[in-house]
Backbone as a printed PyTorch tensor [residue, N CA C, xyz], in Angstrom:
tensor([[[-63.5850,  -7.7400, -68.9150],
         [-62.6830,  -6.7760, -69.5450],
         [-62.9410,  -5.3830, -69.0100]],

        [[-62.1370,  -4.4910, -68.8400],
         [-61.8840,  -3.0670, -68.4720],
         [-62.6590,  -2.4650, -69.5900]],

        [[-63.0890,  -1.2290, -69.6040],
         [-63.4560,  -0.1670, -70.6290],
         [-62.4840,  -0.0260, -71.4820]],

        [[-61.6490,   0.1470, -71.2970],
         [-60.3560,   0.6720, -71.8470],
         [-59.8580,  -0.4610, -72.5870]],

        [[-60.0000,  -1.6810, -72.3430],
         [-59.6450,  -2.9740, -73.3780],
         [-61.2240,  -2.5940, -74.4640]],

        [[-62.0880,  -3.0810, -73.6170],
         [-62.8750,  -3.0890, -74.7630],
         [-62.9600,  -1.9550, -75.7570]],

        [[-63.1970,  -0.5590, -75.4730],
         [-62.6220,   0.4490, -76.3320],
         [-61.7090,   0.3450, -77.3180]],

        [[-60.9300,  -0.1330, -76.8190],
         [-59.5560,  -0.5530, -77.8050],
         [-59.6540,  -1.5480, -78.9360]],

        [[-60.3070,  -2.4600, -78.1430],
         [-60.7710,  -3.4670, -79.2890],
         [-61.6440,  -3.5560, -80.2790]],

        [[-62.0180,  -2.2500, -80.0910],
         [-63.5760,  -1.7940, -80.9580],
         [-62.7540,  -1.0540, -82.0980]],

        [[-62.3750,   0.0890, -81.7050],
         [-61.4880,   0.3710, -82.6080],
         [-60.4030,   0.7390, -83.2860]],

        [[-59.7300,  -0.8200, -82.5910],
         [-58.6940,  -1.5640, -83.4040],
         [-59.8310,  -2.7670, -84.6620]],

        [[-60.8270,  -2.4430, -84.5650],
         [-61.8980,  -3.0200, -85.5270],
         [-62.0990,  -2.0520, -86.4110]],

        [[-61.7890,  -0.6950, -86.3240],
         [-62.2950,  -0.2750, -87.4040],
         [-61.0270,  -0.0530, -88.4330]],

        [[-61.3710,   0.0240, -89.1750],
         [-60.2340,  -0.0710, -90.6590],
         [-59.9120,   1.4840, -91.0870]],

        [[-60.3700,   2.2470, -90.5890],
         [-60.1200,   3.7970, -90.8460],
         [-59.2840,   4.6550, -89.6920]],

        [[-59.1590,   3.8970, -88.4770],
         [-58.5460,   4.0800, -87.3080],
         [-58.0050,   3.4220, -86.7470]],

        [[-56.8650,   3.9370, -86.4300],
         [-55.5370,   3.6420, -85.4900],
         [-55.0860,   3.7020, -84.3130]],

        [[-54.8170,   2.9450, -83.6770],
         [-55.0770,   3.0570, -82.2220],
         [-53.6070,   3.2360, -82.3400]],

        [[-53.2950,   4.0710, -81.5670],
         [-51.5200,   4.5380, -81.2580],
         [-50.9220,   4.3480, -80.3530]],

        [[-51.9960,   4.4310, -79.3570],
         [-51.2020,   4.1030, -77.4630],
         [-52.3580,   3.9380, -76.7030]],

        [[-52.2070,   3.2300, -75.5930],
         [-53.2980,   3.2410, -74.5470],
         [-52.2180,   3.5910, -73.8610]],

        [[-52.8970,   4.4550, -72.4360],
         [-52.6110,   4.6940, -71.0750],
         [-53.1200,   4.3110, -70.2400]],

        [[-52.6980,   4.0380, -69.1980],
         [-53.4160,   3.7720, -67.6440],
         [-53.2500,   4.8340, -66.3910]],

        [[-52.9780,   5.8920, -67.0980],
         [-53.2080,   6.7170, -66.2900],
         [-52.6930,   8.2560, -66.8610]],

        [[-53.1010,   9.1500, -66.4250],
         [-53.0110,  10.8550, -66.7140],
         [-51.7290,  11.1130, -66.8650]],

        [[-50.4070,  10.9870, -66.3390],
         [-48.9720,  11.1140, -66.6660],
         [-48.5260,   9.9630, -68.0210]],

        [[-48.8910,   9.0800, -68.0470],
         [-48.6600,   7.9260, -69.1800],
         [-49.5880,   9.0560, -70.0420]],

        [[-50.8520,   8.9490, -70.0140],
         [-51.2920,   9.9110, -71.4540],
         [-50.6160,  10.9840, -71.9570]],

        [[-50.2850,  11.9380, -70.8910],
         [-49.6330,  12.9960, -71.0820],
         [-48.0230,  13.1070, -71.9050]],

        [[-47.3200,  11.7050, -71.5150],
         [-46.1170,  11.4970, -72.0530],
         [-46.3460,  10.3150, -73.7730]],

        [[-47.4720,   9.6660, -73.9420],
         [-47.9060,   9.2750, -75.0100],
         [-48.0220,  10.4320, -75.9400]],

        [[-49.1570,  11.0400, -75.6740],
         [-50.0380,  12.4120, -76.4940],
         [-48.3720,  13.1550, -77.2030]],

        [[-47.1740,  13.4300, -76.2110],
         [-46.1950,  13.8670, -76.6810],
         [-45.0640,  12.9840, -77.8990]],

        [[-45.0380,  11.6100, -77.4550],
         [-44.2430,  10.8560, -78.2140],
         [-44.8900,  10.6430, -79.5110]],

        [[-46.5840,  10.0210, -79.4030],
         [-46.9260,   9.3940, -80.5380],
         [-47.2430,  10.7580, -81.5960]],

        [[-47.7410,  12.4050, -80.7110],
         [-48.5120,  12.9360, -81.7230],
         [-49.6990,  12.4520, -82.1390]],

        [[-50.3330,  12.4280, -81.5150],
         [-51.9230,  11.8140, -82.1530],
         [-52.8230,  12.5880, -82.5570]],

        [[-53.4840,  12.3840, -83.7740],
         [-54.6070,  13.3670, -84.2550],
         [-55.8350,  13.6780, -83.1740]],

        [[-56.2780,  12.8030, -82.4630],
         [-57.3630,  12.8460, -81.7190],
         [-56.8120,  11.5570, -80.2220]],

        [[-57.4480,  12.5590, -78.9430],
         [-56.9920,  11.6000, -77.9880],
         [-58.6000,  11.8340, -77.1320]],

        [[-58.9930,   9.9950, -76.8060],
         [-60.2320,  10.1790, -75.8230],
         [-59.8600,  10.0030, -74.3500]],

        [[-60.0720,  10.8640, -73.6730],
         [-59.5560,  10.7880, -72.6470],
         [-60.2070,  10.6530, -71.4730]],

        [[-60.3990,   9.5770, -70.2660],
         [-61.3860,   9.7650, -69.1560],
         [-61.6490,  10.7720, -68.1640]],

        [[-62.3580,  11.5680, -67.8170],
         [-62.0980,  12.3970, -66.5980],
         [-61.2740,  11.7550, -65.5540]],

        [[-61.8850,  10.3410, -64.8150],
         [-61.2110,   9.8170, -64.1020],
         [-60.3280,   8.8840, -64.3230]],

        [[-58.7860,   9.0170, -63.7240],
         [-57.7180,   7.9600, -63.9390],
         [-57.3330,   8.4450, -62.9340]],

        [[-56.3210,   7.3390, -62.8790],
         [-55.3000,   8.0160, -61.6060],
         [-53.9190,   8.8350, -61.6810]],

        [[-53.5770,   9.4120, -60.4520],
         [-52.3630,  10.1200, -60.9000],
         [-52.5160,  11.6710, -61.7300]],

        [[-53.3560,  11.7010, -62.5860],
         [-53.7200,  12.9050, -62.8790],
         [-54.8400,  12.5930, -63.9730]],

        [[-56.2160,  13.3560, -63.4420],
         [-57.1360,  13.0680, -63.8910],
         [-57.5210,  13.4810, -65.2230]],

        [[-58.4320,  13.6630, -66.0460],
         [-58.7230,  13.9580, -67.3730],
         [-58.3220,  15.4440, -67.6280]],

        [[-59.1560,  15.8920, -66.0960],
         [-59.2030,  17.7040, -65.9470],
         [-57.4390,  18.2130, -66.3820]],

        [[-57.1110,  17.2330, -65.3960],
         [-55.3920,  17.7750, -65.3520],
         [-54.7820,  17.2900, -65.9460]],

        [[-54.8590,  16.5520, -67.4510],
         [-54.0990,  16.3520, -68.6080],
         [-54.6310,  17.3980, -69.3350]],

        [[-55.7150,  18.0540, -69.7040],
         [-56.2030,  18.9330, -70.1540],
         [-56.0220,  20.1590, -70.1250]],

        [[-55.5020,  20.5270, -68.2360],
         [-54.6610,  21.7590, -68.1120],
         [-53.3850,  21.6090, -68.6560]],

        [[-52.4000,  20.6300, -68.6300],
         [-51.2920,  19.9820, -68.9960],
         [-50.9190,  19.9950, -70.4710]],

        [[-51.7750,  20.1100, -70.8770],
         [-51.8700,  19.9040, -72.5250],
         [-51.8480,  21.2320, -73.0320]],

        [[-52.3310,  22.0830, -71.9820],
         [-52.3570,  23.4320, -72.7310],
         [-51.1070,  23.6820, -72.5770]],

        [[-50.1560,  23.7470, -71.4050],
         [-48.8960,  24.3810, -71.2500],
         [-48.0840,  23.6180, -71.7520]],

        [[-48.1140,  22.4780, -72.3070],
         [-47.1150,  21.8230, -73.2960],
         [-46.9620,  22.5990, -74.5490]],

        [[-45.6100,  22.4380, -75.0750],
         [-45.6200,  22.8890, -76.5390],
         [-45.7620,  21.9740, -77.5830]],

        [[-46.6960,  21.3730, -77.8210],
         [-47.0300,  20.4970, -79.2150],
         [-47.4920,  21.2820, -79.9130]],

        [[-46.8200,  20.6280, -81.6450],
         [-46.8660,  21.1000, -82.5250],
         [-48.0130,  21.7130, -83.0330]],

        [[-49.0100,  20.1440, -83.0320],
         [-50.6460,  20.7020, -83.0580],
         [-51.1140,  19.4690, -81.8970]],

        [[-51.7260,  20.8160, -81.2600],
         [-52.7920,  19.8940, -80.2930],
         [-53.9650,  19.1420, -81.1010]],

        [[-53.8820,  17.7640, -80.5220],
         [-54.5620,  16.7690, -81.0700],
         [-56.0010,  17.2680, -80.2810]],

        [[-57.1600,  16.6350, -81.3610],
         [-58.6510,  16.3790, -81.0430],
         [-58.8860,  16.0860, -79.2150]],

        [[-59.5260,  16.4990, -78.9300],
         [-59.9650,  16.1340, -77.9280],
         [-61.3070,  15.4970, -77.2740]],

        [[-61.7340,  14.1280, -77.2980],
         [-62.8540,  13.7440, -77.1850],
         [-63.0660,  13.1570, -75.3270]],

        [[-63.8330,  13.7050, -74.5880],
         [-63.9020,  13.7850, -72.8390],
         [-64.9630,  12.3330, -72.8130]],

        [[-64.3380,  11.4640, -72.1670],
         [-65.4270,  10.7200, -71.6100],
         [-65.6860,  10.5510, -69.7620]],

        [[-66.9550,  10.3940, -69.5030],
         [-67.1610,  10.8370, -68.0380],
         [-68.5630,   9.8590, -67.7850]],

        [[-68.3110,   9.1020, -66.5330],
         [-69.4750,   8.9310, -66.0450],
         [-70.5070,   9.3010, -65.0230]],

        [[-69.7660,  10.8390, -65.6830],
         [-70.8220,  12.2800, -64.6210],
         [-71.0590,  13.0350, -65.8830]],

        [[-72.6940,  13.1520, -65.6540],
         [-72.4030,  14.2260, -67.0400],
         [-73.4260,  15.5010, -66.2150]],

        [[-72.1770,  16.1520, -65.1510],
         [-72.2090,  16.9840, -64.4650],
         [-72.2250,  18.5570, -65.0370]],

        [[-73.2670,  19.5350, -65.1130],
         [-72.7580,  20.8170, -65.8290],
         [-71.2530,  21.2300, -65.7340]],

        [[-70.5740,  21.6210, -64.5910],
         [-69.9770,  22.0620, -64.2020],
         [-68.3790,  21.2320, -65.0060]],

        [[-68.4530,  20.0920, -64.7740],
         [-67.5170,  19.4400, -65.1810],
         [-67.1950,  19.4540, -66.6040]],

        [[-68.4790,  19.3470, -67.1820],
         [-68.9970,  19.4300, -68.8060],
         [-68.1410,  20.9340, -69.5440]],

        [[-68.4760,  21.5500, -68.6060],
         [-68.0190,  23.2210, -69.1380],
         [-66.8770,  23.1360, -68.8870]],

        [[-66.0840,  22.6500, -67.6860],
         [-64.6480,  23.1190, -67.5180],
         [-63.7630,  21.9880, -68.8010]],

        [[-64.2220,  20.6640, -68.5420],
         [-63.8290,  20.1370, -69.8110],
         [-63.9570,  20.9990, -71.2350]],

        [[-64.4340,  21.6850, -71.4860],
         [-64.7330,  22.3800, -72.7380],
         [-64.1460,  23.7750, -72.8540]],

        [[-64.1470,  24.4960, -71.7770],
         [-63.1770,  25.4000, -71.5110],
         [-61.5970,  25.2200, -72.2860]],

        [[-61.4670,  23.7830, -71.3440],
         [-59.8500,  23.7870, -71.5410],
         [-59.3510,  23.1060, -72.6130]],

        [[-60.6880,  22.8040, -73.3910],
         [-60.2000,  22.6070, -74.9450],
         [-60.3810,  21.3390, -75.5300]],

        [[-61.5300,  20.5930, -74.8760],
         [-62.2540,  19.5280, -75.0020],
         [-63.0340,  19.7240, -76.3020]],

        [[-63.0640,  18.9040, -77.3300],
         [-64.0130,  19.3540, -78.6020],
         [-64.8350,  18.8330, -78.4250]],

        [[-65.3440,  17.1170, -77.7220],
         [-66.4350,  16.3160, -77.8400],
         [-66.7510,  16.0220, -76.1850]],

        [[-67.9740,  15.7500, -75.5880],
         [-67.7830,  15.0980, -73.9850],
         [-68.8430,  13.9460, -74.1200]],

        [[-68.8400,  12.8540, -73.8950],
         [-69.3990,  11.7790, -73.7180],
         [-69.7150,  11.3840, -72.2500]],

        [[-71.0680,  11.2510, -72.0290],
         [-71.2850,  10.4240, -71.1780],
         [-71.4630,   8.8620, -71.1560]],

        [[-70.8880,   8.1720, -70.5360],
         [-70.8360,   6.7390, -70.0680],
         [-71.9160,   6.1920, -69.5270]],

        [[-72.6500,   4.8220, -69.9430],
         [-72.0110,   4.5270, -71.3260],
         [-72.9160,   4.6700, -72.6480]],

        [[-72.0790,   4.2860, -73.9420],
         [-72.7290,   4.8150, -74.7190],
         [-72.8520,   3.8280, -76.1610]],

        [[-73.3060,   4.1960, -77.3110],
         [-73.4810,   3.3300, -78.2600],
         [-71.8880,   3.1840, -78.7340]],

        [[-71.2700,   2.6230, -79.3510],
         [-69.8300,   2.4880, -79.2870],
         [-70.2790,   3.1260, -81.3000]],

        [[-70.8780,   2.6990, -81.8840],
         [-71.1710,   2.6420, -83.0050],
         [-71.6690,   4.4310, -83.2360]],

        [[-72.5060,   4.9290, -82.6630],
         [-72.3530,   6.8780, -82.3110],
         [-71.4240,   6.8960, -81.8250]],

        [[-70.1660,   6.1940, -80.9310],
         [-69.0410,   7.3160, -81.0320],
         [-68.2550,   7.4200, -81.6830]],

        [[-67.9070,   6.1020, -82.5300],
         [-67.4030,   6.2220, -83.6800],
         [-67.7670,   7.0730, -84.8930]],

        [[-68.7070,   7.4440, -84.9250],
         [-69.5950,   8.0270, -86.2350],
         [-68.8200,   9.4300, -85.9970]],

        [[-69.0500,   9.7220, -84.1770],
         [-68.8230,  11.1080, -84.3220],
         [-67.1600,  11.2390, -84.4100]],

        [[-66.5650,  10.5700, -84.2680],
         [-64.9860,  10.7840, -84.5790],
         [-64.6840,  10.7190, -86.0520]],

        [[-65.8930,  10.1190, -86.6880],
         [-65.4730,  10.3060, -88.2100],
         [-65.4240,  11.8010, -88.5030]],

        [[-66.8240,  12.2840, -87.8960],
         [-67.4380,  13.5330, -88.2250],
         [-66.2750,  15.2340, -87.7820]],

        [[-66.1200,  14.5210, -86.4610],
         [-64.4770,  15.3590, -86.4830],
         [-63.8580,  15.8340, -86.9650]],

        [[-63.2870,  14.4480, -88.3570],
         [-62.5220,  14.3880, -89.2410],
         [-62.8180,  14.6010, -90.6140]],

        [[-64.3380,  14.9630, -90.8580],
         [-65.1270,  14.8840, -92.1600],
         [-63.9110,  15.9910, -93.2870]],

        [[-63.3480,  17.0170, -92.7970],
         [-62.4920,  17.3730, -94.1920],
         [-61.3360,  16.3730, -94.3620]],

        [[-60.6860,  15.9550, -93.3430],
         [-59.6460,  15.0060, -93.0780],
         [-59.4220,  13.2950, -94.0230]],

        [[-58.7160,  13.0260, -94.9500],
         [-59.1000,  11.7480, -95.4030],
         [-59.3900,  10.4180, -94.4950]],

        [[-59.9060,   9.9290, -94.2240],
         [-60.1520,   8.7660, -93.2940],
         [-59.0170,   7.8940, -92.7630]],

        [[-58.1070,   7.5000, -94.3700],
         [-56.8440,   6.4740, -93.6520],
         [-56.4630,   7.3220, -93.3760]],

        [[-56.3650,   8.9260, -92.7750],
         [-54.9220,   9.6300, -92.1020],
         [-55.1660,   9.4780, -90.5070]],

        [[-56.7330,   9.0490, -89.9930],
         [-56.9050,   9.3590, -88.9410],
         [-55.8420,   8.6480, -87.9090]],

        [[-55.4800,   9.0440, -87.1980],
         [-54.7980,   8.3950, -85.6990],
         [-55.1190,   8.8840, -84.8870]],

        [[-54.8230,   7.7480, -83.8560],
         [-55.3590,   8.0010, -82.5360],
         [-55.1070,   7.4730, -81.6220]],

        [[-55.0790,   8.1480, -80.3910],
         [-54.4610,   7.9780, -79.3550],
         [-55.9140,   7.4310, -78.2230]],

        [[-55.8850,   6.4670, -77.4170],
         [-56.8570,   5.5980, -76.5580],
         [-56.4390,   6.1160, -74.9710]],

        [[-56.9100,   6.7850, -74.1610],
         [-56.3960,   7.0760, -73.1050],
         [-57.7060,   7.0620, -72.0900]],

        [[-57.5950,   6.0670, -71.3480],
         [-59.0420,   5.5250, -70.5690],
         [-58.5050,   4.9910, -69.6510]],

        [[-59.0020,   4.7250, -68.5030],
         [-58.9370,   3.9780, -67.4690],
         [-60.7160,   3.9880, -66.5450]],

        [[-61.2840,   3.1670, -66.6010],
         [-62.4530,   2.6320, -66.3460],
         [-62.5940,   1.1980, -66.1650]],

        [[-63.8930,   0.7130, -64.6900],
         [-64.2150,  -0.1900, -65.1190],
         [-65.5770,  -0.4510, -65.7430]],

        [[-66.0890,   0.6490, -65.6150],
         [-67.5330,   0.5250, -66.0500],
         [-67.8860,   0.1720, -67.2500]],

        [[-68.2020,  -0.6880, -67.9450],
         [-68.5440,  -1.4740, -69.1250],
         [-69.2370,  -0.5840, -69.9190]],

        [[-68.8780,  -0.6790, -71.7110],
         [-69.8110,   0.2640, -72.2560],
         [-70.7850,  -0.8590, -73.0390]],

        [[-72.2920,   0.1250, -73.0320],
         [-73.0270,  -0.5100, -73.8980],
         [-72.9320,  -0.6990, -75.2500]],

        [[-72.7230,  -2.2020, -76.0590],
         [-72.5740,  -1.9020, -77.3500],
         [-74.4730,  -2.6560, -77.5810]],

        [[-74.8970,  -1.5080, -78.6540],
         [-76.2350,  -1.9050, -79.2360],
         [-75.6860,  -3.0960, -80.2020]],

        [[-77.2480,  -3.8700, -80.0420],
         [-77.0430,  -4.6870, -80.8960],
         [-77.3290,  -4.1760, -82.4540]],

        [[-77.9280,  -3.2460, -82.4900],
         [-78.4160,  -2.6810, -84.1150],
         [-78.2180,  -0.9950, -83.4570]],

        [[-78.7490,  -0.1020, -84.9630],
         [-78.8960,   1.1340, -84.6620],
         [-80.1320,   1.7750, -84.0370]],

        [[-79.7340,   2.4300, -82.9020],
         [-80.7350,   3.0920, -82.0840],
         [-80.9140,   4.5080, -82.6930]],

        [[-82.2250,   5.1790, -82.3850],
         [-82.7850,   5.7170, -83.1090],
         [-82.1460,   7.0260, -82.0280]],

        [[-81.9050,   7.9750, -82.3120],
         [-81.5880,   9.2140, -81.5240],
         [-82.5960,   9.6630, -80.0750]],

        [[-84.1390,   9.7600, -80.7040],
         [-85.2530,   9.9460, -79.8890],
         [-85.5520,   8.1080, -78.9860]],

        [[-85.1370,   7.6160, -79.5740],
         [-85.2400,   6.5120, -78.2910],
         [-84.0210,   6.1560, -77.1960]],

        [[-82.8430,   6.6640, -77.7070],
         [-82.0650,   6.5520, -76.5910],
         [-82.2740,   7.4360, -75.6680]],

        [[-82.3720,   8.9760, -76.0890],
         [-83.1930,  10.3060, -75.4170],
         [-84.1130,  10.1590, -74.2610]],

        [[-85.1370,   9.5870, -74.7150],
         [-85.8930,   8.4630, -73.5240],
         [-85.2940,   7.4380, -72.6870]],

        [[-84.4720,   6.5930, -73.6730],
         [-84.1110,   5.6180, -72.4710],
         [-83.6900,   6.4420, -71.4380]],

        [[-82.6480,   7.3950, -71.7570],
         [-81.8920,   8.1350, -70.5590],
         [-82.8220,   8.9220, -69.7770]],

        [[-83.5760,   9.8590, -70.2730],
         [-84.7210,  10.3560, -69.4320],
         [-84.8710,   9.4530, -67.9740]],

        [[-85.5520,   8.1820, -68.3100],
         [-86.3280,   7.4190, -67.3850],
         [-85.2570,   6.1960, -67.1740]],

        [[-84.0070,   6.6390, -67.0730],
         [-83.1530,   5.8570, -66.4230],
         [-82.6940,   7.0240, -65.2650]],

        [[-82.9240,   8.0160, -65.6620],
         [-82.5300,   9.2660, -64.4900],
         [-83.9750,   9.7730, -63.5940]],

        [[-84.7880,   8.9580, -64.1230],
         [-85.9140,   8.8770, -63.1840],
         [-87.0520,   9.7590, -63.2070]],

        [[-86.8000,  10.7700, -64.8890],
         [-87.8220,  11.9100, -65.3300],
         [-88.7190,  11.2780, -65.9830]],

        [[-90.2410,  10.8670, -65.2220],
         [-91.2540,  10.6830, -65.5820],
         [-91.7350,  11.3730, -66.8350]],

        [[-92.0390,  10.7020, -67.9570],
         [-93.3360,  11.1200, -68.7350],
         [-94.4110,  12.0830, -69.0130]],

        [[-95.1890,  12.1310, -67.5800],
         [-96.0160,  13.2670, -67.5740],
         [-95.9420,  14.4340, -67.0210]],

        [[-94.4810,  14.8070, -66.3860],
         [-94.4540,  15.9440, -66.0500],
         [-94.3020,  17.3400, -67.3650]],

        [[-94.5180,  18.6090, -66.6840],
         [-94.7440,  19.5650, -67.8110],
         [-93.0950,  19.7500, -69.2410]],

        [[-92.3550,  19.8290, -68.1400],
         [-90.8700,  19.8730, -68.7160],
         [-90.2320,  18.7460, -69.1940]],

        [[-91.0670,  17.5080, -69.3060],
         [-90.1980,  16.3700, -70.1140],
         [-90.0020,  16.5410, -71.8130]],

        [[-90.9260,  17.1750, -72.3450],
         [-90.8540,  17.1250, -73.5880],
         [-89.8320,  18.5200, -73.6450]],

        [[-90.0530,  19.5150, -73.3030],
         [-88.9460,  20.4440, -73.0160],
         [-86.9040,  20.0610, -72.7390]],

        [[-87.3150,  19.3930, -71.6630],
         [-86.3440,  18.3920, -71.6680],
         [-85.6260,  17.7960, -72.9780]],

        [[-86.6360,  16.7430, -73.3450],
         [-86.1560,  16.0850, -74.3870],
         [-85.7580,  16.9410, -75.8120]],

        [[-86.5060,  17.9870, -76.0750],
         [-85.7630,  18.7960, -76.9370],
         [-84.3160,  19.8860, -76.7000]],

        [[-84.2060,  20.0390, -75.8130],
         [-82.8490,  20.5270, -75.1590],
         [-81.9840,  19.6850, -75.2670]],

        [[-82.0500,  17.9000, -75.0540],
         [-81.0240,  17.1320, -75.2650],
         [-80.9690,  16.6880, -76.5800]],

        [[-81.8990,  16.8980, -77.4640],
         [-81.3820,  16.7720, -78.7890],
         [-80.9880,  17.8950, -79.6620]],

        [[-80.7000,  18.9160, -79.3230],
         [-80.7010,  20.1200, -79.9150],
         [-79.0780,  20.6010, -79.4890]],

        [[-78.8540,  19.5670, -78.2690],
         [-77.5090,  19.6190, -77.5020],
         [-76.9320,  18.6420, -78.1880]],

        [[-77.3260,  17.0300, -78.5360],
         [-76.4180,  16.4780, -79.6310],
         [-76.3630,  16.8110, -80.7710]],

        [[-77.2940,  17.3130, -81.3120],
         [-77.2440,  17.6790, -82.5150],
         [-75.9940,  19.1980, -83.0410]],

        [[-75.6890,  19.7360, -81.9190],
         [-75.1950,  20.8220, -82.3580],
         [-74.3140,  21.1480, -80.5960]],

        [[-72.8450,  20.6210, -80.2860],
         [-72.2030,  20.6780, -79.1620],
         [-72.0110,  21.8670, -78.5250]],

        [[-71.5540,  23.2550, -79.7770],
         [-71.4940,  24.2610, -79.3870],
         [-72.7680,  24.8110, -78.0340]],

        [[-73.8250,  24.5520, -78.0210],
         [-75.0280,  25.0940, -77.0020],
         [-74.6600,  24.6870, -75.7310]],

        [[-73.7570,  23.9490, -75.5160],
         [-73.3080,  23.8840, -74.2950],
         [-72.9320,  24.6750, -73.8130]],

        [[-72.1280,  25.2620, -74.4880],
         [-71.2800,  26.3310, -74.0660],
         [-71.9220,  27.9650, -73.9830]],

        [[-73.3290,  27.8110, -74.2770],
         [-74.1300,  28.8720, -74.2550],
         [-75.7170,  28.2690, -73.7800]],

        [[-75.4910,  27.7740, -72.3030],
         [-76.7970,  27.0950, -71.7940],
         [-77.9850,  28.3400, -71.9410]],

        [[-77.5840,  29.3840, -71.4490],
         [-78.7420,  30.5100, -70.7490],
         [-79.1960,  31.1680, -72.1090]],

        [[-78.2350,  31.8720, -73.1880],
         [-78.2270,  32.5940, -73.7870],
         [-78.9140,  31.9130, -75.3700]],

        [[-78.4940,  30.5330, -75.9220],
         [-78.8790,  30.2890, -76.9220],
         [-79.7480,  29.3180, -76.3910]],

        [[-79.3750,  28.2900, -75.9790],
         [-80.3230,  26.7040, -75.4160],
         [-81.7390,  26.8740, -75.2300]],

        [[-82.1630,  28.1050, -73.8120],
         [-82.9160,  28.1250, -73.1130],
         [-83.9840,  29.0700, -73.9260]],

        [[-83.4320,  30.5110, -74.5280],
         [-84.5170,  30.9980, -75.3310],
         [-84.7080,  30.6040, -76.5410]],

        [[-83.8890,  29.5840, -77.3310],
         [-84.7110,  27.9550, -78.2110],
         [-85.7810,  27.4800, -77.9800]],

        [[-85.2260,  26.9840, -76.6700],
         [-86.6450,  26.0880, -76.3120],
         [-88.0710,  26.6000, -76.1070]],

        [[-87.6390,  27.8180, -75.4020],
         [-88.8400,  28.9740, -74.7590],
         [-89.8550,  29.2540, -76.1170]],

        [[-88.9420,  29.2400, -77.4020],
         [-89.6990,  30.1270, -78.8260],
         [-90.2300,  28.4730, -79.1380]],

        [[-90.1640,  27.4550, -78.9070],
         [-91.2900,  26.1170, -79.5260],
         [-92.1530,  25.9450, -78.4300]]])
């Protein structure tokens, strides 16, 4: 199965969310996002035809009523890309792949003033890269690690624990992205 099926099928499982449209590509999202109106749309950086970036510029110069949620998924979790996604009005960015069960949580959290049955949503992916579903709940500080030393940052160097508190201080609170130098870095510097 594609990302984008399985995504779909996850949650078209959940009972609080509505799947409204899938796309297979950046012009199909772009003409969905307009027909269905969707409260929240996840969208891939890469598709074809027009990529995540450029539904995102696209979205701004459209006139919808209310621009729907915006949740970025990417299997670059590149600074540069990270910021311009967020710039142009990205609320959430995910790197690939991920617990399917945290990304759901955080689309609740999105919506936390919002009543639950109102949520809708729009599915806009094109991937083949498979996501990981855990078999139980992973603990925040152990996925933190897994990723560490899947990117090949040893243990005993001086900046791993440094590290590792920068990336939880970054899920825990999205806004610091958007202020790497100024809030992130003299955080970490004061522990």
């Amino acid at each position: 199965k594609e990302f984008c099926s399985i995504l779909n099928d996850y949650l078209l499982n959940q009972r609080d969310i509505v799947v409204t449209g899938v796309a297979k590509d950046g012009r199909e999202a772009l003409a969905l996002i307009e027909e269905k109106k969707p409260d929240l749309v996840v969208l891939d950086i890469i598709m074809p035809h027009l990529d995540g970036l450029g539904v995102l510029e696209k979205l701004n110069t459209m006139n919808l009523e209310k621009m729907p949620r915006i949740i970025v998924l990417s299997a670059v979790g590149q600074d540069k890309i990270t910021q311009r996604a967020i710039t142009l009005g990205a609320d959430y960015y995910v790197v690939k792949p991920f617990d399917m069960d945290v990304f759901t949580k955080r689309i609740r959290e999105m919506f936390n003033g919002a009543p639950t049955e109102s949520i809708r949503k729009t599915t806009t992916v094109v991937e083949t890269e498979v996501a990981t579903q855990a078999k139980g709940p992973i603990d925040l500080e152990t996925e933190i690690t897994n990723i560490i030393h899947e990117i090949g940052v040893p243990a005993h160097i001086k900046g791993y624990m440094y590290l590792r508190e920068a990336i939880t201080m970054v899920v825990n609170d999205m806004e610091l992205l958007s202020a790497v130098t100024k809030e992130l870095y003299p955080s970490i510097a004061k522990k």
